[in-house]
N, C-alpha and C positions, 0 to 999 in steps of 0.2 A: 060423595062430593064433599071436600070442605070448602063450605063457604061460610061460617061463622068467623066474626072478628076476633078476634086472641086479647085477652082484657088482663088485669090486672088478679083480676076472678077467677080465672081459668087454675084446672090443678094439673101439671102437666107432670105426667111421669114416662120413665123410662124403661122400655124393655128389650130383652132381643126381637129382632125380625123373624121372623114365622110364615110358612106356608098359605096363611090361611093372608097374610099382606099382598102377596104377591101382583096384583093389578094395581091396588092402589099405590104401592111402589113404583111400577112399569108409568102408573102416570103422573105421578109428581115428578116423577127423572126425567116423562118427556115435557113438560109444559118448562121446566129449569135447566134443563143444559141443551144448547145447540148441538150437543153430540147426540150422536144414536145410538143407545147400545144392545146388542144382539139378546137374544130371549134369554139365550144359555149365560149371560150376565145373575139375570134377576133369578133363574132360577140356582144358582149357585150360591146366592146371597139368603134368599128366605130355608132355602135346604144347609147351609150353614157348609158348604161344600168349599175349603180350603179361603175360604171369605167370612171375617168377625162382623156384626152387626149390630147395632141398635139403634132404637126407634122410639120416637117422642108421640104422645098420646094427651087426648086433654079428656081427662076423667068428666068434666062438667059439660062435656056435649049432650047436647039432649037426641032424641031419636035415634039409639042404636048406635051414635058414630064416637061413644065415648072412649073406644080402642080402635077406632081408626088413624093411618098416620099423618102426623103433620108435618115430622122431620126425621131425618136418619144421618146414619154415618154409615159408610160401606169402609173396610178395611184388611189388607192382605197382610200376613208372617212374611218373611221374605231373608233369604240367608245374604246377613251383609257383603261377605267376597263376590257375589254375583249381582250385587248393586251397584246402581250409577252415582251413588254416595260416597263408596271404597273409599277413596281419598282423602274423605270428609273426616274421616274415625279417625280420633288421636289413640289408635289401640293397634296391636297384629291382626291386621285383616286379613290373612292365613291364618285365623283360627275358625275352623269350620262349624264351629258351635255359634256364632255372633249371630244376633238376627234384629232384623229394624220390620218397623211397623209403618207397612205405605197406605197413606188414606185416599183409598179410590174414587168415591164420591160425597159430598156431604150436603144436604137442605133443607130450607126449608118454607112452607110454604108459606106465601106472601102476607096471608091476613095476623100471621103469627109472626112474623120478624119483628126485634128491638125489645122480645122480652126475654132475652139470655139462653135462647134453646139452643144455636148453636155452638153457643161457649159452653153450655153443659154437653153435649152430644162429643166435641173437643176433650173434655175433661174426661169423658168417660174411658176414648183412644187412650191416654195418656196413663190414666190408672191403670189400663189394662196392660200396657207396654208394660208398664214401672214391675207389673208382677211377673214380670216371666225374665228371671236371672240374666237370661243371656242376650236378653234387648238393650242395644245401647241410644237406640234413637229409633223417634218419629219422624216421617219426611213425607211430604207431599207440592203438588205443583198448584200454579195457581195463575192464571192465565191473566195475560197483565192490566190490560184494562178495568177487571176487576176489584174497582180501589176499596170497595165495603170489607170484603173478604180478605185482602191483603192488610188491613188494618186490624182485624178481625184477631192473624194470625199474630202480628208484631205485639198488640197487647196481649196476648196470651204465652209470651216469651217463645214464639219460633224464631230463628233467626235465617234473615234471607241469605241463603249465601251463593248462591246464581243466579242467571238470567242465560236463558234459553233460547236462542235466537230460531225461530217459524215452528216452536214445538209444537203448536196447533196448527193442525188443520182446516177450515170450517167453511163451508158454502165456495169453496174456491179460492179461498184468501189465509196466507200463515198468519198466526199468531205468537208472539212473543210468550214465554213462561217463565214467573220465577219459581224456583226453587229452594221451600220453607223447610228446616230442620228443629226440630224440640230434643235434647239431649237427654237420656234418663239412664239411672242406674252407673253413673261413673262415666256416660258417654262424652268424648269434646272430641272438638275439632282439635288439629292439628295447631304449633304453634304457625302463625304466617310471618314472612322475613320482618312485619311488622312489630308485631306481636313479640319476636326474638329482639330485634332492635328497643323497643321499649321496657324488655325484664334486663338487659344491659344495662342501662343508661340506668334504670333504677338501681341495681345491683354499686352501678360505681358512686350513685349520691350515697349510697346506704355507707361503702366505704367512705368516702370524704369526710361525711357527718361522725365517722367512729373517730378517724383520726383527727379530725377537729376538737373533738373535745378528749383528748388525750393530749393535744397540746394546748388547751385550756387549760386542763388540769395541770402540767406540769408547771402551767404561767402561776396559777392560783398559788402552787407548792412556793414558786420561786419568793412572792410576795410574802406567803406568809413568815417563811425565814426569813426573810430579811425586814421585817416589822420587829420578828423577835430580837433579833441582832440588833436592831437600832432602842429597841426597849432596855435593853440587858447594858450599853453603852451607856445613856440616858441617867442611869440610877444611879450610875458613879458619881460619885459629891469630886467636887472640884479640887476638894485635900486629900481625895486617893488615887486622884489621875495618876494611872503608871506612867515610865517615862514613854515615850514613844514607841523600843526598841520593843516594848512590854505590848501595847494596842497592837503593832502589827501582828504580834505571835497571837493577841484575842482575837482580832478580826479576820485572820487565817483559818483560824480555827469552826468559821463558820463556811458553811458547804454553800455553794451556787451551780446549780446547773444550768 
């Protein structure tokens, strides 16, 4: 049972999930999610069966519960063209090598929330996408009411980028789901007509601003010759003024654009 309070004291470390978890998995997943999930869940998860794992422990338990768990992440490989993301990927989604990393369950237990387990159990997902070449993203859903966890994800740089209208199901009643993405290894989204609209609009100030100061520059040119022209006049003493017919051919001689 955990029932010690999670302090500031505690050494919490991380490992994979193991065989030898398996109940106390099966009951922390039922006391935290209104879902139910089937046995052949948990046993796919501690047997490491097509499902990545790890699991938060606090070394400074006393009585044997110093490797028992207090938080996980449960998380599947998953080939991006036969994902509900496809769309999301700014890449050829017929490349059949793409793969995202979907995060199936993640928590933790109550006396131990607000000291950063599951933003490290998060970090660990992400490290581990980040290694495997052909991950171009993490995605997972997150049921809407749940505003801890939705925050959760936006400070950790997910970015929502749906909603899910009766994705859950639960006691007889739908629920609402957003839809959280982390992009890694070169992954992005597509650009949106926004998105396209805004690198235009910047594109034509970046022009404007070029040619603007190219007709600066040529205003500056203009000034400067014609300072020297009126210096170069200036010096003439009043007893060598040419006759007039004479200043016109000098003053001709000077360029204006």
């Amino acid at each position: 049972m955990v029932n010690q309070k999670g302090s500031n004291q505690s050494k919490i470390c991380y490992r994979p999930i193991r065989p030898s978890d398996l109940d106390v998995l099966e009951r922390i997943h039922g006391r935290l999610f209104p879902i139910r999930y089937e046995s052949t869940f948990f046993q796919d998860v501690v047997n490491g069966r097509d499902i990545v794992s790890w699991g938060a422990v606090d070394l400074s338990r006393p009585n044997g519960q110093s490797d028992e768990l207090i938080g996980f992440v449960t998380a599947r490989i998953v080939l991006a063209k036969e994902s509900e993301i496809v769309d999301l990927l700014g890449y050829d989604s017929a490349k059949s090598d793409q793969t995202l990393v979907y995060v199936l369950t993640l928590g933790v237990v109550e006396a131990y929330r607000s000291l950063g387990i599951a933003s490290s159990l998060i970090r660990e997902v992400v490290k581990y996408a980040s290694s495997i070449p052909t991950c171009r993203a993490v995605y997972l859903h997150v049921i809407s009411f749940n505003i801890s966890a939705i925050n959760l994800y936006k400070k950790m740089s997910f970015k929502c980028v749906r909603r899910l209208q009766g994705f859950y199901f639960i006691n007889g009643q739908h629920y609402d789901s957003f839809l959280f993405v982390h992009y890694v290894n070169g992954g992005r989204s597509p650009c949106s007509p926004l998105e396209l609209l805004s690198a235009i609009i910047s594109y034509m100030k970046s022009g404007f601003k070029a040619v603007a100061a190219k007709l600066c520059k040529n205003e500056i040119r203009k000034i400067s010759r014609w300072e020297k022209c009126k210096e170069s006049h200036s010096l003439v003493s009043l007893s060598t003024i040419p006759n007039k017919r004479n200043m016109a051919v000098e003053c001709n001689g000077c360029e204006f654009v």
